[in-house]
C-alpha positions as CSV (number, residue, x, y, z in Angstrom):
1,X,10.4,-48.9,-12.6
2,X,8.0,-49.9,-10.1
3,X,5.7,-46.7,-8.3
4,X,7.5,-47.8,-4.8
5,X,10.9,-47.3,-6.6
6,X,9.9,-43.6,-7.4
7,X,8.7,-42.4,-4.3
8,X,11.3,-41.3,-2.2
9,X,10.1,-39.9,0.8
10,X,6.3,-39.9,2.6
11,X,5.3,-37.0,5.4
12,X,3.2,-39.2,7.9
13,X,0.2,-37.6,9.4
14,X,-0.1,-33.8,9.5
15,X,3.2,-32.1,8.0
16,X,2.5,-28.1,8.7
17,X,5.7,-29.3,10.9
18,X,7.5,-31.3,8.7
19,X,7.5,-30.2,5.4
20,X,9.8,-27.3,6.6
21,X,12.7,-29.0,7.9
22,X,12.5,-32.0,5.2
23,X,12.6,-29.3,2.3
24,X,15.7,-27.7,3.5
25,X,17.3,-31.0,4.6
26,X,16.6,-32.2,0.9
27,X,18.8,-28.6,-0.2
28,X,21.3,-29.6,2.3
29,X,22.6,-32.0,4.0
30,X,20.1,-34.6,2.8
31,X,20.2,-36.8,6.0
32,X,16.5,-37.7,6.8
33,X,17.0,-40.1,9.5
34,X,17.4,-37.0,11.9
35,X,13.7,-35.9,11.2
36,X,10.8,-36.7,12.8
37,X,7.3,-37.5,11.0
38,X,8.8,-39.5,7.7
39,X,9.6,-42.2,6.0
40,X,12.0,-43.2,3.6
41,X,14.1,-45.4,1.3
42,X,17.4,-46.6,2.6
43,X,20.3,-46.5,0.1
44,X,19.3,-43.3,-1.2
45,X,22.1,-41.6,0.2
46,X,19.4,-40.0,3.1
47,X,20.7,-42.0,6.0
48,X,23.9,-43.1,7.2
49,X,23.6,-46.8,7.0
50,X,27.0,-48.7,5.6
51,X,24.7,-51.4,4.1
52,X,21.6,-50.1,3.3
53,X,18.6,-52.9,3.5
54,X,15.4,-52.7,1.6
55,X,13.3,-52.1,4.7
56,X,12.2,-47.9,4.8
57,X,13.2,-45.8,7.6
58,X,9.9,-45.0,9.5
59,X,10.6,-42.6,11.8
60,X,8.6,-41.4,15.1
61,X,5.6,-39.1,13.7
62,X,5.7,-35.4,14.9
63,X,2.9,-34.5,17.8
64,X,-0.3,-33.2,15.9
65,X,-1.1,-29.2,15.8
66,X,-2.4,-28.3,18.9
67,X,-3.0,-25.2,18.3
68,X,-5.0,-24.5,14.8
69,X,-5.3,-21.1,14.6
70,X,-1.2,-20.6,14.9
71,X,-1.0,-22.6,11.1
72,X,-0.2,-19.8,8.3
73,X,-3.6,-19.4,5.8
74,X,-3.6,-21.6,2.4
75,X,-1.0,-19.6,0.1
76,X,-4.3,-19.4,-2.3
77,X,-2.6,-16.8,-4.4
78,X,-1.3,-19.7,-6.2
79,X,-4.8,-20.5,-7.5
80,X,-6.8,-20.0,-10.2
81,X,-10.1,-20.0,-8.9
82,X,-11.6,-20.2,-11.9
83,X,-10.8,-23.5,-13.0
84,X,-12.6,-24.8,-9.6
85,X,-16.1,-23.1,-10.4
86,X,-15.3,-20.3,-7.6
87,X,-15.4,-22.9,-5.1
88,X,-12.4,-23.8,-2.8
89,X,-12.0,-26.1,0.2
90,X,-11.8,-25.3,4.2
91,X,-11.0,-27.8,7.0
92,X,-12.0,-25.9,10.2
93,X,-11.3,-28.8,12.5
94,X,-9.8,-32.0,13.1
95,X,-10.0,-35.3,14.7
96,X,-13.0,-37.0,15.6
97,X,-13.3,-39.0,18.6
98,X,-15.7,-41.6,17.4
99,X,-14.3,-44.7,16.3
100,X,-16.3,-45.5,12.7
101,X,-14.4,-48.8,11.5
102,X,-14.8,-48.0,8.2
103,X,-12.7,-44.7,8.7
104,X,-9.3,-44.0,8.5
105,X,-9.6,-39.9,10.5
106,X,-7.3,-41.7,13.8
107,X,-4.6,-42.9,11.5
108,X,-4.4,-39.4,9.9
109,X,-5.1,-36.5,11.6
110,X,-6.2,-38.7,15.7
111,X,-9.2,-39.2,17.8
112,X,-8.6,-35.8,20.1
113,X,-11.3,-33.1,18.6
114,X,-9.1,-30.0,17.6
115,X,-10.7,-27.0,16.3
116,X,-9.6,-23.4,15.1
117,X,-11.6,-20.7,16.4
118,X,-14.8,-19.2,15.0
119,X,-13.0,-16.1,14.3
120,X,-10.0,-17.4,12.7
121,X,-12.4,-19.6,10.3
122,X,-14.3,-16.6,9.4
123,X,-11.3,-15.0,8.7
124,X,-10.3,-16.9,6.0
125,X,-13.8,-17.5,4.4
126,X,-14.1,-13.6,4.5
127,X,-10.4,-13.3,2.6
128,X,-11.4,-15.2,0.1
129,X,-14.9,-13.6,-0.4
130,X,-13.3,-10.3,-0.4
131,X,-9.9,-10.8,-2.3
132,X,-10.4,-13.4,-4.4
133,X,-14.7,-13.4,-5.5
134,X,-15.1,-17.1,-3.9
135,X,-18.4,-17.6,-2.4
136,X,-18.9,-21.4,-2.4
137,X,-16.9,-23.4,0.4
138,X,-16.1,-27.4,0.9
139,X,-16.0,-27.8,4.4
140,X,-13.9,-31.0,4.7
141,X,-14.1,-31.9,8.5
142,X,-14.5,-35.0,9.5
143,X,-16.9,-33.8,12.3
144,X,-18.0,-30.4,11.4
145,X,-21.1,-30.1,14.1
146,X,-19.2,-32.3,17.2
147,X,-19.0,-28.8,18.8
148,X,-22.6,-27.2,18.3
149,X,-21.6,-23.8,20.6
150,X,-19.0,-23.4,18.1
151,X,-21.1,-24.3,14.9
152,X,-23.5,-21.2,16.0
153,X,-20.7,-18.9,16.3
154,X,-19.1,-19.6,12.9
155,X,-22.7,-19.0,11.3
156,X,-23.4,-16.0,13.5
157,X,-20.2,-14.1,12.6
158,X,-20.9,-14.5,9.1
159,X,-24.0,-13.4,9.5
160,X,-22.9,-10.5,11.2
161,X,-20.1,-9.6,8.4
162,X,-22.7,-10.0,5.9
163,X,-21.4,-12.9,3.5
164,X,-23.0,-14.1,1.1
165,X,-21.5,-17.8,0.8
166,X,-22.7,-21.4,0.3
167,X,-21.4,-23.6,2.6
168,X,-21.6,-27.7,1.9
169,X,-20.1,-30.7,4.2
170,X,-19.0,-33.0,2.0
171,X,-18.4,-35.0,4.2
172,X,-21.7,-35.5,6.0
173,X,-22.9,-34.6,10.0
174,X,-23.3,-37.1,12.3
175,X,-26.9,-36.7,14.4
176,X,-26.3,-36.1,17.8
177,X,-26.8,-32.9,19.6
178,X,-28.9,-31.4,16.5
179,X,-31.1,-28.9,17.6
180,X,-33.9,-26.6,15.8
181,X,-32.0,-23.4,17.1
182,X,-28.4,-24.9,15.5
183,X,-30.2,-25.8,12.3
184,X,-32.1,-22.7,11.9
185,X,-28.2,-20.9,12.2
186,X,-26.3,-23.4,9.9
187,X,-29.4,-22.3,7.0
188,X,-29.0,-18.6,7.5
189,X,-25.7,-18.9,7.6
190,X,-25.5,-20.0,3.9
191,X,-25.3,-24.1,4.4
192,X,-26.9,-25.4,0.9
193,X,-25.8,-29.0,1.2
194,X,-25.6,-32.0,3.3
195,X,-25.8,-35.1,4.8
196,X,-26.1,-37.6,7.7
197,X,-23.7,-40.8,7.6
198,X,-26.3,-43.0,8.3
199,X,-24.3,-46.1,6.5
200,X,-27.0,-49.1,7.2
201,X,-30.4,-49.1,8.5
202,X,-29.6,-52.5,10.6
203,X,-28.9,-51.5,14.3
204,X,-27.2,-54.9,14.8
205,X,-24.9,-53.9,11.8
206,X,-24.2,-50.2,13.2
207,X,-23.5,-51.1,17.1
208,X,-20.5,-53.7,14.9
209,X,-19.7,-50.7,13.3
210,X,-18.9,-48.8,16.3
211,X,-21.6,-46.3,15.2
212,X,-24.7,-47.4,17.2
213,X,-25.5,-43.7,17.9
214,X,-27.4,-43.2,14.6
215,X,-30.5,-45.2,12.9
216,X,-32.5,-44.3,10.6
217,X,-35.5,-42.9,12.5
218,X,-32.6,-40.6,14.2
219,X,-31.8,-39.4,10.6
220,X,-35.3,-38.9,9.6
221,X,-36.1,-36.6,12.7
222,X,-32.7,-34.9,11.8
223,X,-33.7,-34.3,8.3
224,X,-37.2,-32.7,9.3
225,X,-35.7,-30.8,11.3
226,X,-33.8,-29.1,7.9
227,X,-36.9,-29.4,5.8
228,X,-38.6,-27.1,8.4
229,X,-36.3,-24.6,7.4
230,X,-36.2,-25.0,3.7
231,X,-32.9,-27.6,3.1
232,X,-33.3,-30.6,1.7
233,X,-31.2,-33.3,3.4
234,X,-29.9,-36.9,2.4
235,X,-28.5,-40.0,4.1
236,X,-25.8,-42.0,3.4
237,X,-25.6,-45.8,2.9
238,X,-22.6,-47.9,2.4
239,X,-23.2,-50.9,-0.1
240,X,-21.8,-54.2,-0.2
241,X,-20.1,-53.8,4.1
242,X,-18.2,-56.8,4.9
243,X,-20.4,-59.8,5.1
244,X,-23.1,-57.6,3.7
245,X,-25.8,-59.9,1.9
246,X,-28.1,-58.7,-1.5
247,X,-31.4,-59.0,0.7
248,X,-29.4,-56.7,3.2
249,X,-28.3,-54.4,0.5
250,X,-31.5,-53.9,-0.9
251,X,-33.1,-53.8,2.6
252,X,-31.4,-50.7,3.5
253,X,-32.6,-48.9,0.3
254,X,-35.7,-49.9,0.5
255,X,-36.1,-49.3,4.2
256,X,-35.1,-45.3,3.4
257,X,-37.2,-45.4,0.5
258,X,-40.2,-46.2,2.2
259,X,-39.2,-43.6,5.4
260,X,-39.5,-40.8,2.9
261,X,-35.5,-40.3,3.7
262,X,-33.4,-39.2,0.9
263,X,-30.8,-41.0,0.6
264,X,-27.6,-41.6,-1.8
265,X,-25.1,-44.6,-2.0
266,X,-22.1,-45.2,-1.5
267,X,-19.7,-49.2,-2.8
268,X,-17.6,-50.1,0.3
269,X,-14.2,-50.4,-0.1
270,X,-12.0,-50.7,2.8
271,X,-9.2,-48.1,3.1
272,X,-6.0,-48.7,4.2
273,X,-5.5,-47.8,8.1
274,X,-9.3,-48.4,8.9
275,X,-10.4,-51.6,10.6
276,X,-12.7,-53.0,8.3
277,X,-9.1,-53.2,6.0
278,X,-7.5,-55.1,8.6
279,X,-10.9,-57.5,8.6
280,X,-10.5,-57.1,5.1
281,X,-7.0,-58.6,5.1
282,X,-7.7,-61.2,8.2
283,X,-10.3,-63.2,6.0
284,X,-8.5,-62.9,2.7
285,X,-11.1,-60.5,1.1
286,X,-7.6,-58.9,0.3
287,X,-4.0,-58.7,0.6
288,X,-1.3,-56.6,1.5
289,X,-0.5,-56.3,-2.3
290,X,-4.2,-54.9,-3.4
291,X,-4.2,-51.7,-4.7
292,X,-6.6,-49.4,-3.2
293,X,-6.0,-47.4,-6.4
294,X,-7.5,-49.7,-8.4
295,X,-11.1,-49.3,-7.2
296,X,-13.7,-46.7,-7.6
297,X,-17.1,-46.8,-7.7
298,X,-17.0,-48.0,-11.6
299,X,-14.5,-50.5,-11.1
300,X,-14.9,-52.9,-8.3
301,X,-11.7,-54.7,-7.5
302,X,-12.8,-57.2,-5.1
303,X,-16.5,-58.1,-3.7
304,X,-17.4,-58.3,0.1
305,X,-17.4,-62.0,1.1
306,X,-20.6,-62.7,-0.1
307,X,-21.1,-60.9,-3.7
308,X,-18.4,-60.8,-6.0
309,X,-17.3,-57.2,-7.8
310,X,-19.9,-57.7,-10.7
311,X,-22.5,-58.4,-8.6
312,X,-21.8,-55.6,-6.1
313,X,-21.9,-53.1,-9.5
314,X,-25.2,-54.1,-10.4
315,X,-26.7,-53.9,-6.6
316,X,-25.2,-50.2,-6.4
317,X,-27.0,-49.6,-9.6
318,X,-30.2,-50.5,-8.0
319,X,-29.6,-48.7,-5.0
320,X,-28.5,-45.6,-6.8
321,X,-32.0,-45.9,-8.8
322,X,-34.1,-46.2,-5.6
323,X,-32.1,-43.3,-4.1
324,X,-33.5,-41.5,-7.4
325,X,-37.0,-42.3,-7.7
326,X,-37.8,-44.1,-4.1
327,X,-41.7,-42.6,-5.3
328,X,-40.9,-44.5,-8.5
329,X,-40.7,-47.7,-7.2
330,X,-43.3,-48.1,-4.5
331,X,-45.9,-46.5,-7.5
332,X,-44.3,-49.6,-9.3
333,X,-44.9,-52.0,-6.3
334,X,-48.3,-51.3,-6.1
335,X,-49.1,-50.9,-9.8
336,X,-48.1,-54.8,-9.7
337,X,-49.8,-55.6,-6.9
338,X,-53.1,-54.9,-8.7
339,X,-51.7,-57.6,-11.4
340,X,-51.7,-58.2,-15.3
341,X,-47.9,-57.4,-17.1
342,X,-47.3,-54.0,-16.4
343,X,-45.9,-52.6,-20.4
344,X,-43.0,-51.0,-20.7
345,X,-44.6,-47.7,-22.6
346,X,-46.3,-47.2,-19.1
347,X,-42.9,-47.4,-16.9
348,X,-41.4,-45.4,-19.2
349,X,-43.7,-42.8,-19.3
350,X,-44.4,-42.7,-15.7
351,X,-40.4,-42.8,-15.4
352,X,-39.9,-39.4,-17.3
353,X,-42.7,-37.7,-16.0
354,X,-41.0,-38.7,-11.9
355,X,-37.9,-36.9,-13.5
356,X,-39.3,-34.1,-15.1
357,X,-40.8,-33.5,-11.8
358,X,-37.6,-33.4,-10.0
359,X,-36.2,-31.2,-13.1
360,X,-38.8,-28.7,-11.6
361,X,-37.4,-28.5,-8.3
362,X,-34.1,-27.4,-9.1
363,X,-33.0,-29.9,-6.9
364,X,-29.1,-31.1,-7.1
365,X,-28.8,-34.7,-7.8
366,X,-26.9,-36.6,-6.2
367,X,-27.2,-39.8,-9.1
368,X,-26.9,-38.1,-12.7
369,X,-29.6,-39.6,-14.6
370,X,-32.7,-37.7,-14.6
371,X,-34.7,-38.9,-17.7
372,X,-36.1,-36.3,-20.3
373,X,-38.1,-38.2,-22.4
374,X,-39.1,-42.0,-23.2
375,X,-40.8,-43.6,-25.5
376,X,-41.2,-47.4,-27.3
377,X,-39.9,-49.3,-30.4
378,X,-42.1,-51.7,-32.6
379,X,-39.4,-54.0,-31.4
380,X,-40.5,-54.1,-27.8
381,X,-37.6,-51.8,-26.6
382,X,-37.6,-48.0,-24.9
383,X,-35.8,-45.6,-26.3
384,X,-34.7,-43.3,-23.2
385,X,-33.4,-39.8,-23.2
386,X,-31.6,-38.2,-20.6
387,X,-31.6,-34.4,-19.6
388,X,-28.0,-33.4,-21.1
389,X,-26.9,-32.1,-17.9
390,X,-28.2,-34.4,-15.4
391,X,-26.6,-37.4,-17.4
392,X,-23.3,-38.9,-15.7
393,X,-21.0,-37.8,-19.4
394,X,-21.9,-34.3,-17.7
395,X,-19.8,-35.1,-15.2
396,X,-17.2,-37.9,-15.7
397,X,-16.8,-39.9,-19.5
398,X,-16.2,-43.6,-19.7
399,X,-14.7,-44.5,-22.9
400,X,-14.1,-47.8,-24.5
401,X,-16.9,-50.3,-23.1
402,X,-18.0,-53.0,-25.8
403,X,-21.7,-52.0,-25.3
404,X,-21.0,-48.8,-27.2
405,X,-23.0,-48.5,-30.6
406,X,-21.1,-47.0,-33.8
407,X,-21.1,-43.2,-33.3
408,X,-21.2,-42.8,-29.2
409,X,-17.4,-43.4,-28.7
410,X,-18.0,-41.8,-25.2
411,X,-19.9,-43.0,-23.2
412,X,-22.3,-43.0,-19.8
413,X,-23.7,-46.7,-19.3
414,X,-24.1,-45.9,-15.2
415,X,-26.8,-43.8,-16.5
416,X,-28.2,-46.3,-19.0
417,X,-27.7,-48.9,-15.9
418,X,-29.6,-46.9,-13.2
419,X,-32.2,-46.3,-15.8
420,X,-32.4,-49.9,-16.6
421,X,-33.0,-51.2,-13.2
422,X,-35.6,-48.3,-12.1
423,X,-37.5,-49.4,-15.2
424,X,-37.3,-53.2,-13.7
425,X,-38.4,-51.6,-10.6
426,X,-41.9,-50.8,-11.8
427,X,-41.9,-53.9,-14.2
428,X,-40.6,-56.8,-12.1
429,X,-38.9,-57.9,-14.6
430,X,-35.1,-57.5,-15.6
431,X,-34.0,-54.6,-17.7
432,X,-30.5,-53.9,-19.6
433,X,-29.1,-50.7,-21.1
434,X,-27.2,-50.1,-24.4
435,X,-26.5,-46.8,-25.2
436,X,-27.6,-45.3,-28.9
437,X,-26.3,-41.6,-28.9
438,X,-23.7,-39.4,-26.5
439,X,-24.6,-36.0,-25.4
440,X,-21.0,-36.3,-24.8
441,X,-20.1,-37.1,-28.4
442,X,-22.2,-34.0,-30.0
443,X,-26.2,-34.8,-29.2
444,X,-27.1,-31.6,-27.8
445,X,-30.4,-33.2,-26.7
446,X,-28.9,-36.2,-24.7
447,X,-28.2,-39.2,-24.3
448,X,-30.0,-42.1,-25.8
449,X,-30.3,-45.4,-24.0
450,X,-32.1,-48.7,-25.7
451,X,-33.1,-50.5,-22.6
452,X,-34.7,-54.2,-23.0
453,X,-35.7,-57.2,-20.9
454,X,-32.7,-59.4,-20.0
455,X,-32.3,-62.8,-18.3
456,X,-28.9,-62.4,-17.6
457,X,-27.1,-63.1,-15.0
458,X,-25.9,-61.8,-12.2
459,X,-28.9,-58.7,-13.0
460,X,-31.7,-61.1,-13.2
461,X,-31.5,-62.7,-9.4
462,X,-30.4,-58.8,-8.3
463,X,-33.5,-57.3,-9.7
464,X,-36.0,-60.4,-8.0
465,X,-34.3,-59.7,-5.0
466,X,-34.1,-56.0,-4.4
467,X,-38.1,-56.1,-5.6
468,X,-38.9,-59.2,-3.6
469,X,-37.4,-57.1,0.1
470,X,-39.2,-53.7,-1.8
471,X,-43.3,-55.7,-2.1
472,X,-42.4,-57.6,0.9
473,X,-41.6,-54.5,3.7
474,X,-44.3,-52.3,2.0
475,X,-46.5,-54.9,3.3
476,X,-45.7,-55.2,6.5
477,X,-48.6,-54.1,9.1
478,X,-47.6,-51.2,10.4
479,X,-45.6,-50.2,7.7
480,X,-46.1,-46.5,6.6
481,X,-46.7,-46.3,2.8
482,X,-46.5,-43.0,1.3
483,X,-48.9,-42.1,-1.4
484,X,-47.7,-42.9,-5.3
485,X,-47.5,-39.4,-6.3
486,X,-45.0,-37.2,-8.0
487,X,-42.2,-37.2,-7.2
């Protein structure tokens, strides 16, 4: 049976409204094509067609919640907190009225801004504080800080009720309208993590993107702005965007890297509903009949129109590296600019000690695969060790890969593959993991990746040209170059 055939009915866009009616329909008289806000299967006995067609029923959606603060609170009795760390998830707001083509927010929840009050959200953080011993909150908007008078009354009635909470935005904060006196709240009020969805350093790129308000000096004035009050704060980059070249790829990385902005990555992948899937589907990237499903940021499905899925892997691994150790790298630049081989004992080395010093800041990673010790075989090799709980099998397994050595059935090559190409990154020269032990599998000391020179192909070219855009911009006259030092 086909996953189509066993889905019977879909609740389009927000169904606080819906669910209701189609629940007692379901008990009753079963006829769903008198509801608003669904869709469903004809000749399912919920409609009264005589010959039922194999087109759904798609009915008119239901008008979104206007009013917020007039939805019932999360029935979270029916939790068990403790299988989620103590941590739960709040959505305080909804619709965004930027028009990101990469984002799907219009198609779900609109473009209007809609927003409970700062009462009501406090409300509920303080019910679960009180009732159920959750401190840590996942505030899911999609544009959390769009109304700053309200941001600074959310943080000042917490403050005021004295809770003790950590609040993170998973979901990133746009720059615009950030101010010293709204940052300085946001901190006090608990805020431990975010980030700005900067997406591409090219301005050409973002204006196509419908997101020329940010750029990466806006982000780096936006992230001092946090590090004056004692948060640490990243930007976000999209890898492989439509049409998106490897010199651009690695341009981006390298262009943050060099800023002193932290950044992460993210592998594009266009989501139904969004534009960039209907670009996606005008120029055959893909079809109506890809599965979105199917893709995650281990398993590319499909490249961008000018890399292919392997190649897009391996760029991301780069990236992920840089985002890592961006000190790393230009120490590695310039070490080669002085000339002569540089060995692999001295990457090595220099790599663990860059991770031991981020170790020491107690700093959350946002790329598990902070190095605990390295060292190299008479055969020309580095044996490299990862800290057992900053290795990516501390956090997700990937099991069955041919690469696996006898004994290390479960495995974490991203690790061994971001550790490969940061170790290229202060070599020049191509680098390929194999993992030797699991931390995953019983080594309570880590994981152990062999990592050696490779010609291989599509890593080879990568590596030359993420390191050819990384000598040639820290060149550039004018360009600021910040010291080698750790980290």
């Amino acid at each position: 049976m086909s996953a189509q055939a066993q889905i019977d009915v879909v609740v389009l866009g927000e169904a606080e409204a819906t669910v209701g009616p189609l629940v007692a329909e379901l008990a009753g008289a079963r006829r769903l094509d008198r509801l608003p806000g669904i869709a469903f299967r004809c000749g399912e006995g919920f409609c009264g067609c005589t010959e039922p067609g194999r087109a759904p029923h798609i009915r008119p959606r239901t008008p979104f919640a206007a009013d917020l603060d007039a939805l019932p609170q999360p029935a979270a009795d029916q939790l068990d907190f403790s299988r989620y760390d103590g941590t739960t998830t709040l959505i305080t707001s909804r619709g965004c009225p930027f028009s990101c083509t990469f984002c799907t927010v219009h198609a779900t929840v609109g473009k209007e801004f809609r927003a409970r009050s700062p009462e009501n959200v406090v409300d509920e953080i303080e019910h679960y504080v009180n009732r159920y011993g959750v401190h840590r909150f996942l505030i899911e908007d999609d544009n959390f800080t769009f109304d700053m008078d309200r941001v600074r009354s959310i943080c000042r009635i917490i403050r005021e009720r004295q809770l003790e909470v950590k609040l993170r935005l998973p979901n990133g904060i746009t720059v615009l309208k950030l101010s010293d006196e709204l940052v300085a709240d946001m901190v006090a009020a608990g805020f431990e993590s975010l980030f700005f969805g900067l997406e591409t350093t090219d301005a050409a790129r973002l204006r196509r993107m419908r997101k020329g308000f940010t750029s990466l000096p806006k982000v780096a004035a936006g992230a001092s702005l946090f590090r004056r009050h004692g948060l640490d704060v990243n930007g976000s980059l999209i890898v492989g965007l439509p049409g998106q070249t490897l010199a651009d790829m690695a341009q981006d990385s390298v262009n943050c890297a060099l800023a002193s902005v932290r950044f992460y990555t993210n592998p594009f992948y266009p989501i139904p509903g969004s534009a960039d899937y209907r670009t996606c589907l005008a120029s055959g990237l893909i079809d109506s009949l890809t599965e979105p499903a199917l893709f995650d940021q281990f398993n590319f499905a499909f490249g961008n129109g000018e890399v292919s899925p392997e190649e897009m892997y391996w760029a991301w691994s780069v990236t992920q590296a840089m985002a890592l150790w961006p000190r790393y790298f230009e120490e590695g630049s310039l070490r080669r600019e002085r000339g002569g081989e540089v060995p692999l004992a001295e990457a090595a080395g220099r790599l663990a000690a860059h991770s031991r010093a981020l170790l020491a800041t107690g700093r959350r990673m946002d790329v598990p695969a902070l190095v605990r010790d390295a060292r190299t075989t008479a055969g020309g090799a580095a044996l490299v060790r990862t800290d057992p709980g900053s290795c990516f099998c501390a956090t997700q397994r990937v099991v069955g890969d041919g690469r696996a050595a006898a004994g290390a059935p479960e495995l974490c090559l991203y690790s061994g593959d971001v550790i490969a190409a940061a170790l290229a990154g202060y070599t020049g020269v191509p680098h390929a993991a194999a993992q030797r032990t699991s931390a995953a599998a019983g080594d309570a000391e880590g994981c152990t990746f062999e990592v050696r020179r490779t010609n291989a192909e599509p890593l080879a070219s990568i590596t030359t040209v993420f390191l050819d855009r990384l000598d040639a911009t820290r060149r550039e006259p004018g360009q600021e170059v910040v010291g080698a030092s750790v980290p």
